[in-house]
GUBAKOL-372417 format. One record per residue: residue number from 0; chain; x, y, z of N, C-alpha, C, O in turn. Coordinates in pm, whole numbers. Atoms other than C-alpha are relative to their C-alpha. Layout:
SITE   seq   mol   n_east   n_north     n_up   ca_east   ca_north    ca_up   c_east   c_north     c_up   o_east   o_north     o_up
SITE   NUM     A        X         Y        Z         X          Y        Z        X         Y        Z        X         Y        Z
...
end
This chain:
SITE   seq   mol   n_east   n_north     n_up   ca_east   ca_north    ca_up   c_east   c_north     c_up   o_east   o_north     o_up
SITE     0     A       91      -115        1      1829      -1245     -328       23        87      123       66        41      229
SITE     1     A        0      -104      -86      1823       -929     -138      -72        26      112     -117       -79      158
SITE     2     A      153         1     -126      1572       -822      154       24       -84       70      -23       -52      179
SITE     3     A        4        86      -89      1643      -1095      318       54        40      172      165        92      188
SITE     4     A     -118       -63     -109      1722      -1024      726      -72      -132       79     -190      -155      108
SITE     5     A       34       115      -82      1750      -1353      910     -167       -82      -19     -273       -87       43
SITE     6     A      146        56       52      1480      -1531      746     -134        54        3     -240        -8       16
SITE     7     A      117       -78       52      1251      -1233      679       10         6     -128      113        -4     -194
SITE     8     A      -44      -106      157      1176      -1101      350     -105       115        2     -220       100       42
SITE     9     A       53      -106      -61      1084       -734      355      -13        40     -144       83        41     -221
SITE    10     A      -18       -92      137       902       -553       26      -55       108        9     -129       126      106
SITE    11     A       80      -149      -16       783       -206      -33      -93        -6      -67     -106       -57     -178
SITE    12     A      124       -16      100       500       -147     -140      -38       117      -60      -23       201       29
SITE    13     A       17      -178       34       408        197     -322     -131         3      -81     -153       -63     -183
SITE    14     A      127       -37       38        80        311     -390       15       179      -63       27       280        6
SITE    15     A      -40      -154       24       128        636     -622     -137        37      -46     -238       -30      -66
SITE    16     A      126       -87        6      -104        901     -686       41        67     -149       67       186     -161
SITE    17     A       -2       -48      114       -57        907    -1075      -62        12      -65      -53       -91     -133
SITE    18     A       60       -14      104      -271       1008    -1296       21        -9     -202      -60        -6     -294
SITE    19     A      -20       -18      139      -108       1007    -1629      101      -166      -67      154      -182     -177
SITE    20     A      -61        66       44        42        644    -1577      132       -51      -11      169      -153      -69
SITE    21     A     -135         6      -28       383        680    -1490       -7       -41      160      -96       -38      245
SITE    22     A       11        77     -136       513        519    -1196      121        36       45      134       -12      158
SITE    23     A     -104         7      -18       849        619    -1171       26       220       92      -59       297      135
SITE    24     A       14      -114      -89       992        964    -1000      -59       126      -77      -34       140     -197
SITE    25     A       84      -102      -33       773       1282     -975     -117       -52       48     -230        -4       41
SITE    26     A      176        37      -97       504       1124     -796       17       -13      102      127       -52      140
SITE    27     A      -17        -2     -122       405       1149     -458      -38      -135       18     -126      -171      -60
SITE    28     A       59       131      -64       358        777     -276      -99        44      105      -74        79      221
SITE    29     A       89        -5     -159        64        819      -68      -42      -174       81     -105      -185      186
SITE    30     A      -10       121      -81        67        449       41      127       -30      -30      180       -58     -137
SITE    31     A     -158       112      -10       416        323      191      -90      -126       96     -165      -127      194
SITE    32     A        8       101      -97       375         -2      291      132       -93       26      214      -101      -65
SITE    33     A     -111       101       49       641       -268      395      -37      -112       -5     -105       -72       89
SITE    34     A       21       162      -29       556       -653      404       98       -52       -3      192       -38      -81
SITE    35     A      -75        20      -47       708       -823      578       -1      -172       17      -91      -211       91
SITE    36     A       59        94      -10       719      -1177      557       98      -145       61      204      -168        2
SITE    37     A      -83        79      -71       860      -1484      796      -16      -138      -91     -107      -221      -84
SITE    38     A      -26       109       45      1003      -1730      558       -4      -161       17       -3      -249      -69
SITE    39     A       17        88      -72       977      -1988      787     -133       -40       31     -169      -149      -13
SITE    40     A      134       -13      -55       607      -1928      961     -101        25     -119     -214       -23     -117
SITE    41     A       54       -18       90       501      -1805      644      -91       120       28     -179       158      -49
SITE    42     A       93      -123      -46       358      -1484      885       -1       123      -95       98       141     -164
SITE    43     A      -40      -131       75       299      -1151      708      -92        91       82     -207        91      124
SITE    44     A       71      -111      -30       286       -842      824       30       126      -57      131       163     -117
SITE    45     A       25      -137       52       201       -528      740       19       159       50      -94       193       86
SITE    46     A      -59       -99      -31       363       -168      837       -6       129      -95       73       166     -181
SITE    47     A       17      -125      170       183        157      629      156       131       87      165       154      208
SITE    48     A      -80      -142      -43       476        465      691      -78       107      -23      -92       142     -140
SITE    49     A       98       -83       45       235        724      724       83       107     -125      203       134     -122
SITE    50     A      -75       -90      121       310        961      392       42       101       98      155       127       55
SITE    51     A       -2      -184      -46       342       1304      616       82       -25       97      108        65      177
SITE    52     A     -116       -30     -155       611       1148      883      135        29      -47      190       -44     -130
SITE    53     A     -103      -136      -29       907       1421      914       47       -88      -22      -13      -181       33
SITE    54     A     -113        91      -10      1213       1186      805       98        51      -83       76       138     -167
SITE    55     A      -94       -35       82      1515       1218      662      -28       -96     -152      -30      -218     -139
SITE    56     A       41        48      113      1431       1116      300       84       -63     -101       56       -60     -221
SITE    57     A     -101        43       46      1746        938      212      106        71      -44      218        22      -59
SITE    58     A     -148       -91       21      1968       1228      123       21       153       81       47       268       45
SITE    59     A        0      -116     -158      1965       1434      478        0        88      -25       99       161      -26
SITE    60     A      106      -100       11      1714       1664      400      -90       -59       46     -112      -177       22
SITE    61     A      161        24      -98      1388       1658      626     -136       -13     -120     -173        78     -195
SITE    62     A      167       -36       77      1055       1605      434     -105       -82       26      -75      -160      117
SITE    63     A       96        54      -15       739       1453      432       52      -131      -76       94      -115     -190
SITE    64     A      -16       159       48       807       1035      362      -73        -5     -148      -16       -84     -224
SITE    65     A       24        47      143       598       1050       15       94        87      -39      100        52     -156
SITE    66     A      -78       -91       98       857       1325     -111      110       -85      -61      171       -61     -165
SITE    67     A     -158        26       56      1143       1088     -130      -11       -61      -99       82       -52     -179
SITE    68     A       45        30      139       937        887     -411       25        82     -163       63        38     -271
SITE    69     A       23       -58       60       890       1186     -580      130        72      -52      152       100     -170
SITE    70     A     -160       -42       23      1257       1322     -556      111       -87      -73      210       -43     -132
SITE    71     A     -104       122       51      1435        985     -664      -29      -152      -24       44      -249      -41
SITE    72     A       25       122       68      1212        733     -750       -4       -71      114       20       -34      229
SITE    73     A       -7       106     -130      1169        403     -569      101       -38       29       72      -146       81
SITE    74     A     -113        -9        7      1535        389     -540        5        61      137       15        -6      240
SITE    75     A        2       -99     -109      1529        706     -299     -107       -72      114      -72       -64      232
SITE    76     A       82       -26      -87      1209        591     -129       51      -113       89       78      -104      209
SITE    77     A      -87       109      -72      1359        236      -63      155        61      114      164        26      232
SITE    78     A      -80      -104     -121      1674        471      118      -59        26       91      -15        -7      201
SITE    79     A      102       -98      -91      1430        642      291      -40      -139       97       31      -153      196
SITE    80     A       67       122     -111      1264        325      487      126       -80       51      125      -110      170
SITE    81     A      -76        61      -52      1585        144      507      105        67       70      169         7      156
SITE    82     A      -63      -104     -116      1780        449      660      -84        14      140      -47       -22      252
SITE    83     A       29         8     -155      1520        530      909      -63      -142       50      -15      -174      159
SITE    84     A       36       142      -85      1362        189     1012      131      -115      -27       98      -215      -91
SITE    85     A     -122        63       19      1714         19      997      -55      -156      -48      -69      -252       28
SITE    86     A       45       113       37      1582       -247      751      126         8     -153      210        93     -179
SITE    87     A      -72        46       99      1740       -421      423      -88       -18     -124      -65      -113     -198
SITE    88     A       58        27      104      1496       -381      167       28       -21     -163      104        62     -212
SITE    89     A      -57         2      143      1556       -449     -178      -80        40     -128      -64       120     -219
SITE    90     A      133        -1       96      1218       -533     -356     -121        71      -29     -196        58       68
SITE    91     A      106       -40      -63       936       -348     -418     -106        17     -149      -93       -10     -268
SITE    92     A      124         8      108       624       -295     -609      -59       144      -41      -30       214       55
SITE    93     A       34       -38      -24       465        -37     -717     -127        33      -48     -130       -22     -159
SITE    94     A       98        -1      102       134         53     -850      -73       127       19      -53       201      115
SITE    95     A      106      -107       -8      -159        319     -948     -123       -48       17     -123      -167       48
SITE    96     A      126        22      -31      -531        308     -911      -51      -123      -99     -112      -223      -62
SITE    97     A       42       117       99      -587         98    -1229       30      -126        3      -36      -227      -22
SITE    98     A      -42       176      -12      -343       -179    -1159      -53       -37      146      -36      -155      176
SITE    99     A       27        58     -141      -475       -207     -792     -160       -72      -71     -199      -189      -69
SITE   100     A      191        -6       83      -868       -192     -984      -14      -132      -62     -110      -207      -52
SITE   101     A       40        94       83      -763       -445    -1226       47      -122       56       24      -230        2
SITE   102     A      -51        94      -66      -591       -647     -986     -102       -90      102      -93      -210      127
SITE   103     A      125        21      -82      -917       -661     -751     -123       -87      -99     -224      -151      -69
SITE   104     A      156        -5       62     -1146       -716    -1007       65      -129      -62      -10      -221      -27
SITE   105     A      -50       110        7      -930      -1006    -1148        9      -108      119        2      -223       77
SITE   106     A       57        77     -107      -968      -1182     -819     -117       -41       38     -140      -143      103
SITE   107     A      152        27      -15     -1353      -1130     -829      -41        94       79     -162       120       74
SITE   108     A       80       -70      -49     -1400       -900     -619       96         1      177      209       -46      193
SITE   109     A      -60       -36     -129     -1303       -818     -238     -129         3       95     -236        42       47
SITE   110     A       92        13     -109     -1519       -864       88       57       105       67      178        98       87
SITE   111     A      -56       -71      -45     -1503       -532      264     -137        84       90     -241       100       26
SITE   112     A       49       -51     -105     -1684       -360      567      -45       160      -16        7       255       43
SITE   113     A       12      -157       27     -1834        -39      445     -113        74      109     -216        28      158
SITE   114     A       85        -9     -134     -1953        207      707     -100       110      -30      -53       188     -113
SITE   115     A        9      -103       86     -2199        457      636      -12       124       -2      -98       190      -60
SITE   116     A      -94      -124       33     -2008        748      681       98       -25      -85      157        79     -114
SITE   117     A      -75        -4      106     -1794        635      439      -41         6     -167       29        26     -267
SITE   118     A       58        11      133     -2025        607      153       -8       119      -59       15        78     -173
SITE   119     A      -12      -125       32     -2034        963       49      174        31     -115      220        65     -224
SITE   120     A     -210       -19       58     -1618        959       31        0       -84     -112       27       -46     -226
SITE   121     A      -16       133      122     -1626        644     -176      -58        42     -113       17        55     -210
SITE   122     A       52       -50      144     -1858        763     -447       85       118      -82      107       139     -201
SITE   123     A      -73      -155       72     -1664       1103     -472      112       -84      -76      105      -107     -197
SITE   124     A     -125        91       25     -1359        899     -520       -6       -78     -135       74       -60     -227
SITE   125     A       28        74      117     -1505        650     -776      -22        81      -66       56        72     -161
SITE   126     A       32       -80      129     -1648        925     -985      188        23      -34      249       -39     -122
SITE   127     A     -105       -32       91     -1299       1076    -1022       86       -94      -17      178       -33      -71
SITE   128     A      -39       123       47     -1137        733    -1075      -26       -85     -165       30      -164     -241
SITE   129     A       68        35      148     -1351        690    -1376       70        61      -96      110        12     -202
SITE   130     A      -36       -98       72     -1228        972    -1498      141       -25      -41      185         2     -153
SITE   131     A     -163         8       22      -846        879    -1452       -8      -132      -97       63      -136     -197
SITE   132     A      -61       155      -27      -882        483    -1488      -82       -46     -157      -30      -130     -231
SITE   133     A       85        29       86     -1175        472    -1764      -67      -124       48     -107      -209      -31
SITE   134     A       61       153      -50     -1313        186    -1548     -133        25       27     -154        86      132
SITE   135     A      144       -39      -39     -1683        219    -1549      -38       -85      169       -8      -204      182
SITE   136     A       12        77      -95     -1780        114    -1200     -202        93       88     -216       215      101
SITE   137     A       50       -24      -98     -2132        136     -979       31        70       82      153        85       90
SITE   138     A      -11       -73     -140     -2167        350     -666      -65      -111       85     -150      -195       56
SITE   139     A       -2        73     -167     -2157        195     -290     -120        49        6     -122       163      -40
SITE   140     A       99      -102      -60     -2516        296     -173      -41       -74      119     -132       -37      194
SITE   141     A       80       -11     -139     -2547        100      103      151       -69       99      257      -100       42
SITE   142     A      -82        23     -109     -2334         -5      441       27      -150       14       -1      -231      -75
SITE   143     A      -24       135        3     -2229       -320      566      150       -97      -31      257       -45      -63
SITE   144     A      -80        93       80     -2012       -595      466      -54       -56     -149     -168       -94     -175
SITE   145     A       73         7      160     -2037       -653       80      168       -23      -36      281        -2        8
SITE   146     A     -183        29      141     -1795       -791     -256      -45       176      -43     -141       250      -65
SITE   147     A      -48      -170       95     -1651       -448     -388       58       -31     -114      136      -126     -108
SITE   148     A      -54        38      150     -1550       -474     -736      162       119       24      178       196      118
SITE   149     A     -141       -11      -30     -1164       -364     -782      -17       207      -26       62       281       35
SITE   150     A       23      -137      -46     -1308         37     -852      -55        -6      115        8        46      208
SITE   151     A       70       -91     -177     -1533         75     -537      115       -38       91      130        60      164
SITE   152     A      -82        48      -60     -1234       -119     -348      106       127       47      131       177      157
SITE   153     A     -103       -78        5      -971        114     -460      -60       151       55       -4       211      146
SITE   154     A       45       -82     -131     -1185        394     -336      -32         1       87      -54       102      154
SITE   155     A        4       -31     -161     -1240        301      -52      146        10       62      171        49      176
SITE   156     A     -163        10      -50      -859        267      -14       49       131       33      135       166      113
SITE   157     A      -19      -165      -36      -877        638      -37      -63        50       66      -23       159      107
SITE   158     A       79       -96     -113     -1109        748      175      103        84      127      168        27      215
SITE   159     A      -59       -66     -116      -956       1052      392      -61        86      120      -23       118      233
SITE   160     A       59      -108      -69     -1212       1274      484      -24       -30      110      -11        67      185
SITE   161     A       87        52      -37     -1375       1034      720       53       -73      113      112      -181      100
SITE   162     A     -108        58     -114     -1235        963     1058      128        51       -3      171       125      -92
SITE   163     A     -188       -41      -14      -863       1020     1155       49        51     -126      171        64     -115
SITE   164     A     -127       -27      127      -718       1124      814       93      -104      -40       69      -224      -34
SITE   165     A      -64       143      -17      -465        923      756       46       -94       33       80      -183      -44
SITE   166     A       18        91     -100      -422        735     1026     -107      -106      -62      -74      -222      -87
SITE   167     A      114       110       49      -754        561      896       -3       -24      -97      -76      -119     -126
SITE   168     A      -30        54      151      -663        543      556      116      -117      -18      113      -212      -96
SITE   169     A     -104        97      -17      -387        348      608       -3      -119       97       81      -207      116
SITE   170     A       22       123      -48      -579        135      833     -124       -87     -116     -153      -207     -108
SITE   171     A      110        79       75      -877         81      524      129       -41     -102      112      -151     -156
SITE   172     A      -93        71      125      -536         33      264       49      -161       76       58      -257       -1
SITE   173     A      -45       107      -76      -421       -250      526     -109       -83      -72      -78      -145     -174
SITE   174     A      118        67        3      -797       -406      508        4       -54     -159      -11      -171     -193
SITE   175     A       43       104      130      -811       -450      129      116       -62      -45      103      -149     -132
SITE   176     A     -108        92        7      -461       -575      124      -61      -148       46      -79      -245      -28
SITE   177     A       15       119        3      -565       -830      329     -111       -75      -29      -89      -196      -29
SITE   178     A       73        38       67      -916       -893      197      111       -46     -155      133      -167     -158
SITE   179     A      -52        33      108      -704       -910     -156       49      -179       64       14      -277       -2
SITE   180     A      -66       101      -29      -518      -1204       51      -56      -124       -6      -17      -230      -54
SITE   181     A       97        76      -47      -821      -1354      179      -92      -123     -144     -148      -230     -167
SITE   182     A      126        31      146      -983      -1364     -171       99      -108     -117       59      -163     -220
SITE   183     A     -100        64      112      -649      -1537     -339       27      -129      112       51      -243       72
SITE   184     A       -5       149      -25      -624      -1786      -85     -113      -131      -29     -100      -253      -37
SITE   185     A      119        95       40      -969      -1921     -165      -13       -49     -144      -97      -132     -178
SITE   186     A       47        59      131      -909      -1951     -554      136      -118        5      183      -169      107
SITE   187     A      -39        86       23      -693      -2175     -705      166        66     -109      147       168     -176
SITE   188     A      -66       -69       32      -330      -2100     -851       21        60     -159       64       163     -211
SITE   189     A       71       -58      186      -433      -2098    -1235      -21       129        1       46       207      -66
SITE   190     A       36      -124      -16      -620      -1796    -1116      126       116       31      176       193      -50
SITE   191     A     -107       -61      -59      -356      -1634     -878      100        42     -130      124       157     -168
SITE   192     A      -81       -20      141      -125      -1695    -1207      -23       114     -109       61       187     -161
SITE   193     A       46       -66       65      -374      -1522    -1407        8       121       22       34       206      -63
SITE   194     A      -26      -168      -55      -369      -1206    -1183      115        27      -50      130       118     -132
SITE   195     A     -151       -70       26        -5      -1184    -1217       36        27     -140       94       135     -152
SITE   196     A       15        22      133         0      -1238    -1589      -41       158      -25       47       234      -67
SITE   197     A       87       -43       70      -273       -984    -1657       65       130      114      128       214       50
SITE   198     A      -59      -114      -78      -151       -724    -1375      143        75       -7      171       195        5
SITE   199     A     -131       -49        4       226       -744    -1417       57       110     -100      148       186      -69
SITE   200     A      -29      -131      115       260       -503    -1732        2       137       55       74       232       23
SITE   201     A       99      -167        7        41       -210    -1570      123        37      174      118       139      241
SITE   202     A      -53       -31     -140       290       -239    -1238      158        64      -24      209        47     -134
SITE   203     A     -116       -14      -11       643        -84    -1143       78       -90      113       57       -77      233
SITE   204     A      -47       102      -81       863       -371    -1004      154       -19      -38      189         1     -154
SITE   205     A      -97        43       59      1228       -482     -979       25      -162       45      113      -235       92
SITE   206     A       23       202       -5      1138       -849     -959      -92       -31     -111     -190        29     -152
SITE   207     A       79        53      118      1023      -1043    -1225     -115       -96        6     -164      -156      102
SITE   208     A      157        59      -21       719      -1198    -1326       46      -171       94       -5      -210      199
SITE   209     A      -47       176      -17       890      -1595    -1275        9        55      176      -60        -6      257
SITE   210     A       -7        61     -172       975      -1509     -891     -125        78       53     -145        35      167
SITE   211     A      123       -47       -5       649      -1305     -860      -73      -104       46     -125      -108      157
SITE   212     A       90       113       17       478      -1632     -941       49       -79       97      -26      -111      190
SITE   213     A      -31        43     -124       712      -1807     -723      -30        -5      166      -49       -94      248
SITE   214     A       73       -53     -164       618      -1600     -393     -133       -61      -23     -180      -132       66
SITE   215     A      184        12      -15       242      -1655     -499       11      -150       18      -52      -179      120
SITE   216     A       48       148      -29       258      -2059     -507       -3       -29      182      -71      -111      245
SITE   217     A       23        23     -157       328      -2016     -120     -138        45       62     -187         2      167
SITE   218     A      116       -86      -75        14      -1781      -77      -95      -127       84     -104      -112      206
SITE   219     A       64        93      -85      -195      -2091       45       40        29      155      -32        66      248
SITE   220     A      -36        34     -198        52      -2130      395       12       189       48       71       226      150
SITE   221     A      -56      -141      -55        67      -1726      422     -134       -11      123     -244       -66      116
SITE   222     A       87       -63      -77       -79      -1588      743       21       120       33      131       152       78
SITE   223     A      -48      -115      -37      -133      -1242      796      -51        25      130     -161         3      179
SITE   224     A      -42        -9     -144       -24      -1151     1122      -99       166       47     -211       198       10
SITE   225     A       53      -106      -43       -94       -815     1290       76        86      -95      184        53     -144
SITE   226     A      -79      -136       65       -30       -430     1094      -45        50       92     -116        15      187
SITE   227     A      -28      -136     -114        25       -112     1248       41       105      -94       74        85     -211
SITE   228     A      -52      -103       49       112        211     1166      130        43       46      203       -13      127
SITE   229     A     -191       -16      -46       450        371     1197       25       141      -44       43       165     -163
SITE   230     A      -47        84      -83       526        557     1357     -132       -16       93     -232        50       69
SITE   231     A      128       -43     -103       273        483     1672        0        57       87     -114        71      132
SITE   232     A      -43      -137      -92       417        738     1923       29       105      -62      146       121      -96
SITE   233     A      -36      -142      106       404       1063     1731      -97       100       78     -174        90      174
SITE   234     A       23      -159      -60       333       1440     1766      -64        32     -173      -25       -42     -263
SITE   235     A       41       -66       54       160       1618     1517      -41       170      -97     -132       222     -163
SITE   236     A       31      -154       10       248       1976     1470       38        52     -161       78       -18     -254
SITE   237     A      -14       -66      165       273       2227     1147      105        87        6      126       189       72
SITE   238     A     -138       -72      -28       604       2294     1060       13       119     -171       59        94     -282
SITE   239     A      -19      -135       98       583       2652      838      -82      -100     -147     -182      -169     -164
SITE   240     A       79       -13      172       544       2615      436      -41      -196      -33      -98      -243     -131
SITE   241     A       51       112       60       525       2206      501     -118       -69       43     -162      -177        2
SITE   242     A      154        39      -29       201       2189      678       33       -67      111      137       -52      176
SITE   243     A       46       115     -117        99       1932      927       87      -125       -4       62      -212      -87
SITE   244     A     -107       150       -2       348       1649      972      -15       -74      104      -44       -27      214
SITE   245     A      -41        97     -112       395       1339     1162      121       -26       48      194      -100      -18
SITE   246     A     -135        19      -67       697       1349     1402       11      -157       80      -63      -162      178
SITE   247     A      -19        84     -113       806        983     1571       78       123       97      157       216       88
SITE   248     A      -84       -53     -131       845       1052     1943       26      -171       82      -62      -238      135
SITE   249     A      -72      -102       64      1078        950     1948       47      -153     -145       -9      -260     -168
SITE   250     A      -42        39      155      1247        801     1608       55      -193       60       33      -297       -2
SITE   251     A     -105       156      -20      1469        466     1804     -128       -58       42     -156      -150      -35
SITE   252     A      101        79      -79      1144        347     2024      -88       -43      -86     -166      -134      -58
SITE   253     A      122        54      101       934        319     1702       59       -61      -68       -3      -122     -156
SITE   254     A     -114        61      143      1187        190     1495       16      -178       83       -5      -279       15
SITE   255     A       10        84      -53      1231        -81     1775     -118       -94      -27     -122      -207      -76
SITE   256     A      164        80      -14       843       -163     1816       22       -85     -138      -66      -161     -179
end
């Protein structure tokens, strides 16, 4: 198998912003993630690429990091992370709001820290989720720590308005990743099985269900380690017709970290 770099294994993760169900190219990725995981230690960690950082997008042209999804598929976007963060990726996943929803909600639910300035965002979010996903779901109405069912979850995964932008979105997509983690190490692998089963159809992947299931029998010894964003030394400025971007300052020192 591929991905492999000295007893890591590195996958992408892609969170697209589709509405109509397709997963493949014309969609923007607004969650890159990589996981990253020490074969050995069984550590995992987690690395979102903010969507809006300035990179070369696998075929040296400059754009915003979700474009290269959208230009060439997960093909291109996989280029894109393994050109600039000099990695070996191979594998990756990808999904929309529904398979994250039905993936959550097949687990039971998610333990998640809602604040309440965020409750406002979250409802907006769920309403138009309904609308895409047909998932009838409750509204958040109060703060706290609480189970989120796999709609309120997934909006909160979106929340932008509310704090940093995306900087903080990509620190609440981290959170229900690893709540998701938290919540699959406590069942039993019947279950775990069952997710994959009942999830794998609605996903875009070039790994199959059998080594899918494989990775998951380890989930017990996984520990997730520390995430971060990437890059974490950046500039911020608006470059003409593409808006507001994230520049690494500079590109080798983050790539290092």
């Amino acid at each position: 198998l591929g991905g492999h770099m000295s007893g890591y294994r590195n996958v992408a993760l892609f969170g697209v912003d589709a509405r109509d169900k397709s997963l493949g190219k014309g969609n923007r990725t607004d969650t890159i993630i990589v996981a990253s995981i020490n074969e050995t230690t069984k550590e995992v960690k987690l690395v979102s690429v903010y969507r809006d950082t300035y990179l070369n997008i696998g075929n040296d042209s400059y754009n915003k990091a979700n474009s290269a999804y959208a230009k060439g598929g997960p093909l291109q976007a996989i280029n894109m992370l393994n050109m600039n963060l000099d990695l070996n990726i191979t594998d990756y996943v990808s999904v929309d709001f529904k398979a994250l929803t039905n993936a959550i909600d097949a687990l039971g639910g998610i333990t998640i820290d809602v604040k309440s300035n965020e409750l406002n965002n979250l409802n907006h979010n769920l309403e138009e989720q309904i609308e895409v996903t047909g998932i009838a779901s409750d509204g958040v109405w109060s703060a706290g720590e609480q189970t989120l069912n796999g709609a309120q979850a997934t909006a909160y995964a979106r929340i932008r308005k509310v704090g940093n932008g995306d900087f903080e979105r990509t620190q609440r997509q981290r959170a229900v990743i690893a709540a998701m983690i938290e919540k699959a190490k406590e069942s039993d692998l019947a279950t775990i099985t069952d997710v994959i089963n009942e999830v794998f159809p609605q996903i875009a992947t070039n790994m199959t269900n059998k080594e899918i299931i494989s990775l998951a029998t380890s989930i017990f010894d996984y520990k997730l380690a520390d995430n971060i964003g990437f890059p974490l030394a950046n500039q911020t400025p608006t470059l003409g017709s593409k808006g507001s971007v994230v520049v690494p300052c500079d590109l080798l020192s983050n790539v290092k970290h």
